[in-house]
C-alpha positions in Angstrom: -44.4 -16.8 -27.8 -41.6 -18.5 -26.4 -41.8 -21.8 -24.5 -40.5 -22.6 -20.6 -38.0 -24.8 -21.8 -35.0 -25.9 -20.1 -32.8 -22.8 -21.3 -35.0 -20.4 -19.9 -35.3 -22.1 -17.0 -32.0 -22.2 -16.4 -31.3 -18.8 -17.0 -33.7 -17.9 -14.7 -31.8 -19.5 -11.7 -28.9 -18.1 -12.6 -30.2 -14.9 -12.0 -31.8 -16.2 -8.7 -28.6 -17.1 -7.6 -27.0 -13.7 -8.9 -29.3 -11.7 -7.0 -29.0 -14.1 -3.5 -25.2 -13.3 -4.1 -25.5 -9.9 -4.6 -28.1 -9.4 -1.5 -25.7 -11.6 0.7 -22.8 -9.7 -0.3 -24.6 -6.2 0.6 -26.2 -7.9 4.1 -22.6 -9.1 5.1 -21.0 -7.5 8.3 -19.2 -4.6 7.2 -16.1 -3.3 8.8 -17.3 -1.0 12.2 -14.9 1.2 13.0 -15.7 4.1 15.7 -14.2 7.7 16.5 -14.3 9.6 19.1 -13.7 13.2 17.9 -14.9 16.6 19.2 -17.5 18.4 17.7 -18.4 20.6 19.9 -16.5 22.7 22.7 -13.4 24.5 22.2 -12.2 21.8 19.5 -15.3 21.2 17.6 -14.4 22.9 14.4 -11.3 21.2 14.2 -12.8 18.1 15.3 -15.3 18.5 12.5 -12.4 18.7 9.7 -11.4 15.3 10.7 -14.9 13.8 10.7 -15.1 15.1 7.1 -11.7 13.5 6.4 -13.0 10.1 7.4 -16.4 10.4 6.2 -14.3 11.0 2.6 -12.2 8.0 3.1 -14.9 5.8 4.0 -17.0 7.0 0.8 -13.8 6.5 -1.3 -13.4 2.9 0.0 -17.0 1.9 -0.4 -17.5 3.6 -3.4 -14.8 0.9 -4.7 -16.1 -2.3 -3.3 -15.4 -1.8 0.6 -12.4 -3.6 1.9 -11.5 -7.2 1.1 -15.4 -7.1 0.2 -16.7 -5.5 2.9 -17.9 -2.1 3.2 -17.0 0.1 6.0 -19.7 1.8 8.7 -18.7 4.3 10.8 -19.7 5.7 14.2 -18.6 8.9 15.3 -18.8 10.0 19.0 -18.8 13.6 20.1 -16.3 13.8 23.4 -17.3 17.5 23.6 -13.3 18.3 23.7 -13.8 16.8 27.3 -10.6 14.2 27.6 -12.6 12.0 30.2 -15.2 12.0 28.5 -13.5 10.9 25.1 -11.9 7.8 27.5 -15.2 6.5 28.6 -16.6 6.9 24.9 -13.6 4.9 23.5 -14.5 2.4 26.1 -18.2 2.2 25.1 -16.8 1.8 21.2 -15.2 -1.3 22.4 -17.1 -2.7 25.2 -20.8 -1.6 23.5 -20.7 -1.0 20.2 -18.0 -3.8 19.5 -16.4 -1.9 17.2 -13.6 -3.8 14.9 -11.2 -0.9 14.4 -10.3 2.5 15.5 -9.5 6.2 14.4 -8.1 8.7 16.0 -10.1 12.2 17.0 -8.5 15.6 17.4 -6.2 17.6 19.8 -3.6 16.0 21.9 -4.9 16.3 25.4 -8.2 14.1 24.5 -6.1 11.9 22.4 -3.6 11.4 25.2 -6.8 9.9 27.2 -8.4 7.7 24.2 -5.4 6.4 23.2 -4.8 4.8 26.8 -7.7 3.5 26.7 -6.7 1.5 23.4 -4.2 0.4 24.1 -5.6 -1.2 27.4 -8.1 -3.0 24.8 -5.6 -3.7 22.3 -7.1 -1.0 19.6 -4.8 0.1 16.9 -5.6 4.0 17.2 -4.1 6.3 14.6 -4.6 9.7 14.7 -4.1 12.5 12.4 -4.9 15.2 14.7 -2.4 15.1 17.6 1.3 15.4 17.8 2.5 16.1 21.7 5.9 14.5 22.1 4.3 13.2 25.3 2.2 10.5 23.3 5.0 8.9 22.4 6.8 8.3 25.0 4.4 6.1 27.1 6.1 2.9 25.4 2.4 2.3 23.6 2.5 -0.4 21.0 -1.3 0.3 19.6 -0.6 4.6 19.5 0.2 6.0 15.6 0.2 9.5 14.5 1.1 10.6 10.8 1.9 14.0 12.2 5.2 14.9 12.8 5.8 15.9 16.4 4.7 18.9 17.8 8.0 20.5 18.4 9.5 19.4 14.8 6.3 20.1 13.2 7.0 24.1 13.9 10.4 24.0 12.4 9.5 25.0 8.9 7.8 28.5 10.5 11.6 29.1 12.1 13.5 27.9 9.2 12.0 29.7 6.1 13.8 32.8 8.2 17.0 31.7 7.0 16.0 32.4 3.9 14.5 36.1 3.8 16.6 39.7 4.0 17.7 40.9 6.4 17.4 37.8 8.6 15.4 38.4 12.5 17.5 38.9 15.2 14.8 38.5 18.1 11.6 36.4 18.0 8.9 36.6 20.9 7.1 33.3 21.9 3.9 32.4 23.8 1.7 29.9 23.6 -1.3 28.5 25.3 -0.4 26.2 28.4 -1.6 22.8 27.0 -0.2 19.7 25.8 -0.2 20.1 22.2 0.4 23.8 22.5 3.1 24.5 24.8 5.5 21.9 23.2 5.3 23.4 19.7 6.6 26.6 21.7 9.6 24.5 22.9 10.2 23.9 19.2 10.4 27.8 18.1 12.7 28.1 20.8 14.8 25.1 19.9 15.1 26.4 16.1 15.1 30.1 16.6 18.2 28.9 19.6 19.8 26.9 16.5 19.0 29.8 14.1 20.9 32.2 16.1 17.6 34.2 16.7 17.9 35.5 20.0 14.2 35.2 22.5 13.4 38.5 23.7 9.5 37.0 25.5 8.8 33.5 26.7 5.2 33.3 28.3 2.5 30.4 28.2 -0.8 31.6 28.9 -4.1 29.9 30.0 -6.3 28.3 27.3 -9.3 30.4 28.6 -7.4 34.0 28.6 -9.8 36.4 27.3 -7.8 39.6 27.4 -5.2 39.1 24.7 -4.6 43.1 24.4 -2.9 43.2 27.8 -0.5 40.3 26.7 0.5 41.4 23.0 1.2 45.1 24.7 3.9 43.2 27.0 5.0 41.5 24.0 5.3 44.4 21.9 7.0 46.7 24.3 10.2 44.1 23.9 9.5 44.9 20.2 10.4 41.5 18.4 11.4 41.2 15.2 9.1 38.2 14.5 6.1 36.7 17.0 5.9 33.1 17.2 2.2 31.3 18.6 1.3 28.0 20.0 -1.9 27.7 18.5 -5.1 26.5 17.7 -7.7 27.9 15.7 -9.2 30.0 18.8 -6.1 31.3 19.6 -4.8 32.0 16.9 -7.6 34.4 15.6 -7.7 36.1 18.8 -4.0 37.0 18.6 -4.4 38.6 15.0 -7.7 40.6 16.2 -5.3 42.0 19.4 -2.6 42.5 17.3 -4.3 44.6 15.3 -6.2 46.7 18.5 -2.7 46.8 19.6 -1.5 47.6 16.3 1.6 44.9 17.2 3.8 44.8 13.9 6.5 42.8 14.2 7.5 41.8 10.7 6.5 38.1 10.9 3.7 36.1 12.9 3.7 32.3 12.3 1.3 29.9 15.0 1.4 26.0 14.7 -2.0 25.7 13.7 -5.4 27.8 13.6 -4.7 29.5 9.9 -5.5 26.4 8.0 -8.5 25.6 8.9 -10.7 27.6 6.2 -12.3 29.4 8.9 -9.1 31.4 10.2 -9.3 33.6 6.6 -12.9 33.3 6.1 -13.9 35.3 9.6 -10.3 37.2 9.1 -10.2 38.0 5.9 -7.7 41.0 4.9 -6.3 40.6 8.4 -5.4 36.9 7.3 -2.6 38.4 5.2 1.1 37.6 5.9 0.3 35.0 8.7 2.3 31.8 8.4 1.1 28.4 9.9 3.0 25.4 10.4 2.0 22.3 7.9 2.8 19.4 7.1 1.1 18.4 3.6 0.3 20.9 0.9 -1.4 19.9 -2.3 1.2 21.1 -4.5 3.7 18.0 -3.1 5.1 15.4 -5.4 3.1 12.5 -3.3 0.8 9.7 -4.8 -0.3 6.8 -3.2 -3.6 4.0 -3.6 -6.8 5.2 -2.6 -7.1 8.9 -3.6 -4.3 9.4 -6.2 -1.7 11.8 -6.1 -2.0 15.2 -3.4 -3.7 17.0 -6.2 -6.2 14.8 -6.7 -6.9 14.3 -2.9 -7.3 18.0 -3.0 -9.8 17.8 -6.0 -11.9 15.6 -4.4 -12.0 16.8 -1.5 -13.3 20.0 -2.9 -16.0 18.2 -4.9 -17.0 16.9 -1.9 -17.2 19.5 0.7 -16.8 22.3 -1.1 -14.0 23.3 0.6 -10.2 22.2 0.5 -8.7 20.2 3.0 -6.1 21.4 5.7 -3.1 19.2 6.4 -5.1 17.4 9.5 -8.0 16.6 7.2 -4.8 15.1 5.4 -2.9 13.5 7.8 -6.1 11.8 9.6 -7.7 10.2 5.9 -4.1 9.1 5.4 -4.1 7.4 8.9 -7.0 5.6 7.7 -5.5 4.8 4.1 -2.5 3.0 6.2 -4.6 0.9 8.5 -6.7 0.4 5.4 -3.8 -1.1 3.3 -2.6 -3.4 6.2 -6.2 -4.4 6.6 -5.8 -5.4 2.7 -2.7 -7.3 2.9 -3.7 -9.3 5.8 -7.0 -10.2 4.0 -9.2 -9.6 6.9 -13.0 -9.7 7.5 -15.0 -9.0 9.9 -15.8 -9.4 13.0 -11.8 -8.8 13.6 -10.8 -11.0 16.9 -8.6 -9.4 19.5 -5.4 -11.7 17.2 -6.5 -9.4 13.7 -5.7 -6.6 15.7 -2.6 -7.3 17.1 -1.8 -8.6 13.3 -2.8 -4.8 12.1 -0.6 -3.4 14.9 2.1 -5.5 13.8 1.6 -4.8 10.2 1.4 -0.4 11.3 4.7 -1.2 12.9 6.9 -3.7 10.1 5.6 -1.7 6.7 5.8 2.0 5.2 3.4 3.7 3.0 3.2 5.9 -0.1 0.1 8.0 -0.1 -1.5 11.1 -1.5 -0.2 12.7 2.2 3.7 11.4 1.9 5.4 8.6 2.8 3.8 7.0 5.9 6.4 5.2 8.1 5.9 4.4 11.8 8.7 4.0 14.4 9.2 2.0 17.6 7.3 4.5 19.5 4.6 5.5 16.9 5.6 8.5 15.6 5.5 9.2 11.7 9.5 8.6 11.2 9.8 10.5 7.7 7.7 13.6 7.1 9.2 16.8 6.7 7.6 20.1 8.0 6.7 22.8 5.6 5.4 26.7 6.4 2.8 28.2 4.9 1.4 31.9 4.2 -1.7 33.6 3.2 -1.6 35.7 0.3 -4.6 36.9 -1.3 -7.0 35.1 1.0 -5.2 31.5 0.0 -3.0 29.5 1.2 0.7 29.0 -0.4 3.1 26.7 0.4 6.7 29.1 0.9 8.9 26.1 2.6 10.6 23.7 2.0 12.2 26.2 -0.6 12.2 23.3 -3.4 8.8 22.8 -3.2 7.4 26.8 -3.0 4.6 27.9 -4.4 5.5 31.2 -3.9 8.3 33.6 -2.3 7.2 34.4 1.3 6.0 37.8 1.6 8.4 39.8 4.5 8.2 42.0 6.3 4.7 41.8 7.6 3.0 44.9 6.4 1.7 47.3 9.8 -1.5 47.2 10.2 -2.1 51.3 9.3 -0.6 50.8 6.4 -2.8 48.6 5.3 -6.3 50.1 3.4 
């Protein structure tokens, strides 16, 4: 039998004072950060994507100790792809909730709305889902996107035509007649005009059209050599299922976004083939960076995760949240933040750059990511390659598109 002496004793409020620690440090505030993000209406798949992607982040973070300590708590909003209704949520973040921090949502029209209201409040807001030109020229200080642009972000589905034999003469352009959308058609026709490809069809059409056979017959009687789409994920599947109805052929289709979101070749399938899609991160790029490792590794785990691998917005928004993260870090912050922390995490957005798993990460005056390069993708085979920049391919691009009644 042992005795109560005075070691025991001892030993025994050291562990008292372990465990009071331990319970205090798990009962401290943690970091609340909120997101307004559609998950429902016509964005809510991509919208879903991004909740994933900071859902990952966060579980990366706290798996690790939480930041400077502190573990972070999310709260997501759905703003039902309604840009009013993701203002007054934002508002409600701030005002209600009394959220510390911020993350962007999806889809430039509703982020064009939230960010306002940030910026009214003095919110950093960085969002990996949004890339009008128009969001950066409002002379924000509290607006960041890690996308490129939405009219550089198409170059890489122009350029990778430099490179293929015989080059296009004539491309055909349309787009749906929304923020996001109709500026990545000004880009096609910036690069194709640069490119020497000549524009045979200019139209924007209404985000609600429903009759895309009548369209793609116009398009198709001026018989482009390539089609080029301002897209997202609705659109874009609806102009491969009337191209095919119309059996419209041209011998390259490209759209600025829609085919990387997993369900583009998963409803698709064999008509997935040949598409290309603007992109902006690819797993196969030489980036590394704190946090998730190096782009293969974000990929990994990614997949562990959701069984599923990430598109470049899933990337771009959970490096958003890496950036904020790191300045968060260096400023050694806890929580609650006061309205001075967040102009301190502005300031540190604006004077630093990041390496991550997503690229280098370096804000300008107005916001914008200031060094990320675009890059072109193409389905082959139901996946995904990366066919531009040329140095970093994982494959040659497969041209000309094969017609549709050749194909079994």
């Amino acid at each position: 039998m042992f005795g109560r002496g005075p070691g025991l004793v001892g030993l025994i409020a050291v562990f008292c004072s372990l465990t009071l620690f331990v319970s205090s440090a798990l009962a401290a505030d943690p970091f609340r950060i909120g997101v307004s993000v559609p998950l429902t209406g016509i964005f809510g798949k991509a919208g879903s994507l991004v909740k994933d992607a900071y859902t990952m982040w966060s579980e990366q973070v706290n798996g690790k100790g939480g930041i400077n300590g502190r573990q972070v708590a999310l709260t997501f909003y759905d703003n039902k792809s309604d840009p009013a209704t993701g203002a007054k949520l934002v508002a409600k973040l701030i005002s209600g909730d009394k959220v510390d921090l911020m993350l962007g949502g999806f889809g430039s029209s509703l982020v064009f709305a939230e960010s306002a209201v940030a910026e009214k409040y003095g919110y950093p807001l960085i969002s990996g889902g949004a890339s009008s030109n128009k969001l950066f020229t409002r002379g924000f200080k509290y607006y960041f996107a890690t996308l490129g642009k939405a009219t550089e972000e198409v170059r890489g589905c122009v350029d990778i035509f430099n490179a293929v034999d015989p080059k296009p003469k004539t491309a055909a352009i349309i787009g749906a007649d929304i923020l996001f959308t109709s500026l990545a058609c000004e880009g096609y026709k910036k690069y194709c005009e640069m490119s020497g490809i000549r524009i045979v069809h200019y139209e924007l059409f209404p985000m609600k059209l429903h009759d895309y056979n009548s369209l793609l017959m116009k398009v198709k009687k001026k018989n482009p050599d390539v089609l080029l789409v301002g897209s997202h994920l609705l659109v874009a599947m609806r102009t491969i299922k009337a191209m095919k109805e119309t059996d419209f052929s041209p011998k390259a289709v490209a759209f600025s976004y829609g085919p990387t979101v997993p369900k583009f070749v998963q409803d698709l399938k064999a008509d997935a083939e040949y598409v290309i899609a603007a992109s902006e991160w690819t797993p196969n790029l030489p980036y590394k960076g704190p946090v998730f490792g190096t782009a293969a590794e974000f990929n990994k785990a990614y997949f562990m995760r959701f069984n599923r691998y990430p598109d470049y917005v899933e990337a771009a928004a959970a490096a958003g949240a890496v950036a904020q993260q790191l300045v968060m870090e260096k400023l050694g912050l806890k929580p609650p933040l006061s309205k001075k922390d967040r102009t301190a995490v502005m300031m540190g957005l604006h004077a630093a750059s990041f390496d991550t798993f997503y690229g280098k990460v370096e804000f300008g005056e107005d916001g914008s990511n200031a060094d990320h390069p675009p890059v072109a993708v193409q389905v082959q085979k139901g996946k995904l390659k990366n066919v531009y920049p040329l140095e970093h391919a994982e494959a040659k691009i497969l041209y000309p598109f094969k017609p549709w009644k050749k194909r079994q």
